[in-house]
N, C-alpha and C positions, 0 to 999 in steps of 0.2 A: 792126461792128468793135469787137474790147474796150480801154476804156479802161486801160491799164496802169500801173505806178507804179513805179521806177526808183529804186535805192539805189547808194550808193559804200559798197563793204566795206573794211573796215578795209587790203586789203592793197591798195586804189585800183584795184580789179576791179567795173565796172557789173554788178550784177543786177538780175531783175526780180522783183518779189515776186508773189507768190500771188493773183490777182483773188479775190474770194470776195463771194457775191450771198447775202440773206437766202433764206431757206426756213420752209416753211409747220412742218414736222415734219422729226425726222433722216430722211432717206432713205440714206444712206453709211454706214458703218462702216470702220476701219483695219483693212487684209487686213496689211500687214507693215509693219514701220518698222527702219530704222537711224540710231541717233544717236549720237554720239560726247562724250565729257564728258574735259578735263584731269586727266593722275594725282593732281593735288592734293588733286581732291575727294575722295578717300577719305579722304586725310588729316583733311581736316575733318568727314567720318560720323563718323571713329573717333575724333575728338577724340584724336588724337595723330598723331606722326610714323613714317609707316611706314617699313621696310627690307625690301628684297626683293620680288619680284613675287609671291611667294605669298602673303604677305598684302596688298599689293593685292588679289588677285582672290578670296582670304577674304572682303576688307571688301565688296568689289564684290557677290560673291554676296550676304552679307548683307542689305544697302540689296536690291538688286534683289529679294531674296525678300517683303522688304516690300511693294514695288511689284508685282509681276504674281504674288506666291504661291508663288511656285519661283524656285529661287537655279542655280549654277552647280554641276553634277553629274556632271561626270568633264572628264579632261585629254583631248583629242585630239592630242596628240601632233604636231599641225603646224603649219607658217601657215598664213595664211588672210589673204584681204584683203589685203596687202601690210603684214600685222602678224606678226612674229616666232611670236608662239605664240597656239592657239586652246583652247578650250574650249568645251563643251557646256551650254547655257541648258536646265533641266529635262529632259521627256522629247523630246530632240531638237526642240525649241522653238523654237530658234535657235543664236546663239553667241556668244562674248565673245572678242574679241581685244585682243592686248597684246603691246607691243614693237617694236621696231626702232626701227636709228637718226633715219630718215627722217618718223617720226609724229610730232612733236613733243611726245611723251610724253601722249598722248592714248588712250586705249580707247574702242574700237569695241564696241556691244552692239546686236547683231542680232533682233530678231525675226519670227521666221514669220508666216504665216496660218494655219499650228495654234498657234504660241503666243499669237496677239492669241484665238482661242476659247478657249482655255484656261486664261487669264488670270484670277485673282480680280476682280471685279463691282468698278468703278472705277475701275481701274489706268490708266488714260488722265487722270482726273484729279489720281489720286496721281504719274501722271510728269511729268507739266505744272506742279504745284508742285516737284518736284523739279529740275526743269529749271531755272526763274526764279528759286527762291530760295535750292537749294543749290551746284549743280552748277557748276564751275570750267570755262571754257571752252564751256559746250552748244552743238552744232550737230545740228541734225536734216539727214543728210543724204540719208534717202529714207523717201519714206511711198506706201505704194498705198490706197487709196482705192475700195471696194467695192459697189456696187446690186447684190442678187439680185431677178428676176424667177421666183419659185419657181412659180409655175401659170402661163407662159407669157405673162405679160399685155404684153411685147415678145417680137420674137425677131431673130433676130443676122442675121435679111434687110432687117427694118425699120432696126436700125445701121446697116446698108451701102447701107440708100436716105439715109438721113440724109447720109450721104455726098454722093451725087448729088445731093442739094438745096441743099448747102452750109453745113449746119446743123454742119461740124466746123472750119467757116475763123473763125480769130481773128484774123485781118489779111489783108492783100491775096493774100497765094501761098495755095492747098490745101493740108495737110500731106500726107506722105506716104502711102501705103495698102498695106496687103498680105493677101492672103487666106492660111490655114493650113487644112488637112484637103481631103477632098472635095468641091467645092464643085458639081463637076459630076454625080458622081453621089453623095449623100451617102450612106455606110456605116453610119450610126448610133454612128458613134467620135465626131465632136462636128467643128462646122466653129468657125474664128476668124476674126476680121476685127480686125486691125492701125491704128491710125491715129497718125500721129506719128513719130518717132524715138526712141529710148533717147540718141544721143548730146545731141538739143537739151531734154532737162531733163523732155519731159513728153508719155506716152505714154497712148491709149487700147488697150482692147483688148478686146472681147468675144467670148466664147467659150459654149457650151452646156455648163454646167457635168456637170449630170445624166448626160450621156454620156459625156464625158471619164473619167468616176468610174467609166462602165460600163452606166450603164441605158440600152439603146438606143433607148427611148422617152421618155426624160424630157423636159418642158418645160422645164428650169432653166435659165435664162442668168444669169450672170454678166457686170455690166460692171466695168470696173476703170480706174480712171485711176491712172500712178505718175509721180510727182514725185520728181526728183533735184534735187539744190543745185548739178548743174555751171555752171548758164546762169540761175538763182533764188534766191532767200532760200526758205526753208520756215518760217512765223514756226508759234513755239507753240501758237499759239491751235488750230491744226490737230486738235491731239489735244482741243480740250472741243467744238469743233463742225467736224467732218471734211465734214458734208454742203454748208455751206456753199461749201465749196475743192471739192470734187467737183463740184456744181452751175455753180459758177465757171469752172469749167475750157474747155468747149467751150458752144456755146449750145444744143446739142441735147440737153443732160442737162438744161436748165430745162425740159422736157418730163414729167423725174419729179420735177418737185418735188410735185406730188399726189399721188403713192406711199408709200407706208411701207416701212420697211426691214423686215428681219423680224427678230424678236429672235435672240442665238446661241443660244439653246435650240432654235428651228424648224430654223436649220440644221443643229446638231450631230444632232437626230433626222433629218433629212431622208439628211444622207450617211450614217448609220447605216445607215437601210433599203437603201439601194441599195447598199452594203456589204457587209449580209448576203445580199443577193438575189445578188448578184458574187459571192460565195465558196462558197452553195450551189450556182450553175449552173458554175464549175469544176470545184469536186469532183464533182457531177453527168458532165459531159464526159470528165470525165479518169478516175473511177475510178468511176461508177457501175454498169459491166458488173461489176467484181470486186466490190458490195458487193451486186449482187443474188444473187451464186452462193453468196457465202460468208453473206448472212443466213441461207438456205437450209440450208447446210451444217451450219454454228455453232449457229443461233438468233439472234434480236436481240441478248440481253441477253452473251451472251459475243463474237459478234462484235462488238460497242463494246466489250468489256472488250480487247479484241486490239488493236483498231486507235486508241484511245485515250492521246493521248499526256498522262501525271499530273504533268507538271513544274510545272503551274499557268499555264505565259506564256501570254499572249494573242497569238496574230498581230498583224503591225504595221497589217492592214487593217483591222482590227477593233476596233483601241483606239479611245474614247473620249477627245479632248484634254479633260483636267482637269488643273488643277493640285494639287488635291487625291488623284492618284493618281502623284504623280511619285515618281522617287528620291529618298532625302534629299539636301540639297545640301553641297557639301565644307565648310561652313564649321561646320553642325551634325554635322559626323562626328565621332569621337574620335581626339584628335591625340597620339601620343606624346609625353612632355616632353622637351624638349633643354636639357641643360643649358650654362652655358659653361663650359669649359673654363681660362679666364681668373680667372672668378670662383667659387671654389668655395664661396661661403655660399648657393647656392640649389641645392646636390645632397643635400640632406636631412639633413647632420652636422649632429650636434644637439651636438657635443661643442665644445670650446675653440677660436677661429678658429686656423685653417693659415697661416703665414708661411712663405714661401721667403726662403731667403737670398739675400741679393746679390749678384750675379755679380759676380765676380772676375779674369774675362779681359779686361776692359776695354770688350769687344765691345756694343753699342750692339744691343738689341733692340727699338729704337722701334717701332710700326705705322704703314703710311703709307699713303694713298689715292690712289688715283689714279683723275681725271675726264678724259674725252674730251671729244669735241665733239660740237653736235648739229646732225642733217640736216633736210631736207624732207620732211614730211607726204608718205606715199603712196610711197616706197620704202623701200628697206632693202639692207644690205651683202647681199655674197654668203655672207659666213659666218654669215650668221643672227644676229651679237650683238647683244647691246643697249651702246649708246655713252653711255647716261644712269647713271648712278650714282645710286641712292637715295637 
């Protein structure tokens, strides 16, 4: 049974924090994370007072592209999360949301398991100082937590005996179990085994990765543990040593603690292969009968001139996460100047300042503001506004 540790959070809600046991070497990596940080802190990147959500998520981009390499690179156009409006973290990376009345004026920034590989060399310790010593508000409110077994050295039968042994109980009950795919006859699509709940804060899961992906032979498994903050603290440390909370988690994972993780170069090559092996046996399937008739017909070198598409894009299966090959991000775009209206000494007159005369109807054209109120974290109005004023 694991010894646990027990906090009062600020809003007089008992959580449990993160067990976490030393390890020999990293064995885990961060497959995804969402954390959330107070509007304010942008105010303080940008050493001044912002107005407007677009530059909030200018400055946000910014800072973030220092962290993971890529900034924020197009509007989506919706919510998301239970935040008024979303945005796109590099090449589909993640996301960044912002708004409503009900978030406490807080941003959500999402990261995938393509953007933790894609991510510039550090960025887990560039987030972790960013967290502690800039960032207004930080809560890390979900992290997954990663072992590859890339030459089969487990497989997702021996998980499910773990099971049966009891090597997944952290206190007195079993957690939950569930199987996913063929278990009876396996197809070579990839089987899963479930352990835990998503709603009690913290779930296992492994899956045969290699095959999922499409190799119907592959050894790869994947285990994953993710941690939510509904029913825990998730402390920062998580991000400088992940293997430790990974290993911590259930007692069957101190089993790899004499494992080594594999660097993200072995995995980014590993899905590559089996990528392109996936995209030549469809084309193979699907249109191999018409590329045997027509090389015939053609020849090689004009039947590729035919069927050859020159736009340059890469299929989405076949990129590479780098963050070195992203879009530019909105913040380094080029931005039309707006001028005010109000003040006409910054629209270029180089000539003698403009006075208007003084109104003479008596009429009062003060400017006035006006502030709402604000709601609870995690909903929002039905009309989508925001209730915070800049």
């Amino acid at each position: 049974m694991q010894e646990l540790q027990m906090v009062m959070t600020d809003t007089g809600e008992l959580k449990t924090v993160l067990v976490r046991r030393p390890v020999n070497e990293q064995v885990a990596m961060i497959d995804t994370l969402r954390f959330t940080v107070g509007e304010e802190t942008w105010n303080r990147t940008a050493r001044e007072q912002l107005i407007g959500d677009e530059c909030f998520v200018l400055e946000a981009s910014r800072y973030l592209e220092e962290i993971f390499g890529f900034g924020i690179t197009r509007d989506l156009k919706k919510s998301r999360d239970f935040y008024t409006n979303a945005w796109e973290l590099g090449d589909n990376y993640g996301h960044v949301a912002f708004g409503g009345a009900r978030q406490r004026g807080t941003m959500l920034i999402n990261l995938s398991g393509q953007g933790c590989i894609a991510a510039k060399a550090g960025w887990e310790s560039r987030l972790h100082d960013f967290l502690v010593d800039t960032a207004v508000r930080p809560t890390i409110t979900r992290v997954d937590l990663a072992h590859d077994c890339m030459e089969g050295e487990y497989t997702v039968d021996q998980v499910d005996g773990w099971y049966d042994d009891g090597l997944f109980t952290c206190s007195v009950n079993a957690p939950h179990h569930e199987y996913k795919g063929d278990w009876k006859k396996p197809n070579g699509k990839g089987r899963s085994v479930y352990i835990g709940l998503r709603r009690n804060g913290k779930l296992c899961r492994a899956y045969e990765k290699g095959r999922e992906q499409g190799d119907a032979d592959s050894e790869w498994l994947r285990i994953e543990v993710e941690f939510r903050n509904n029913k825990r603290v998730i402390p920062f440390d998580v991000l400088l040593d992940p293997s430790s909370y990974f290993v911590g988690a259930y007692p069957c994972l101190r089993l790899l603690d004499a494992s080594r993780a594999p660097e993200k170069i072995e995995i980014k090559r590993k899905a590559a292969e089996i990528n392109v092996d996936a995209s030549l046996r469809n084309i193979r399937t699907s249109y191999g009968k018409y590329a045997f008739v027509l090389r015939n017909v053609l020849g090689d070198a004009d039947f590729l001139d035919a069927i050859t598409n020159q736009s340059g894009e890469w299929p989405e299966r076949l990129k590479v996460p780098d963050f070195e090959t992203c879009a530019t991000p909105l913040h380094a775009l080029p931005r039309a100047q707006v001028f005010n209206d109000l003040d006409p000494s910054g629209d270029g007159w180089t000539e003698e300042t403009v006075f208007a005369p003084a109104a003479t109807t008596g009429n009062s054209h003060a400017i006035h503001e006006q502030r709402e109120g604000d709601g609870d974290e995690g909903e929002q109005r039905s009309n989508g506004k925001r209730d915070d004023l800049r």
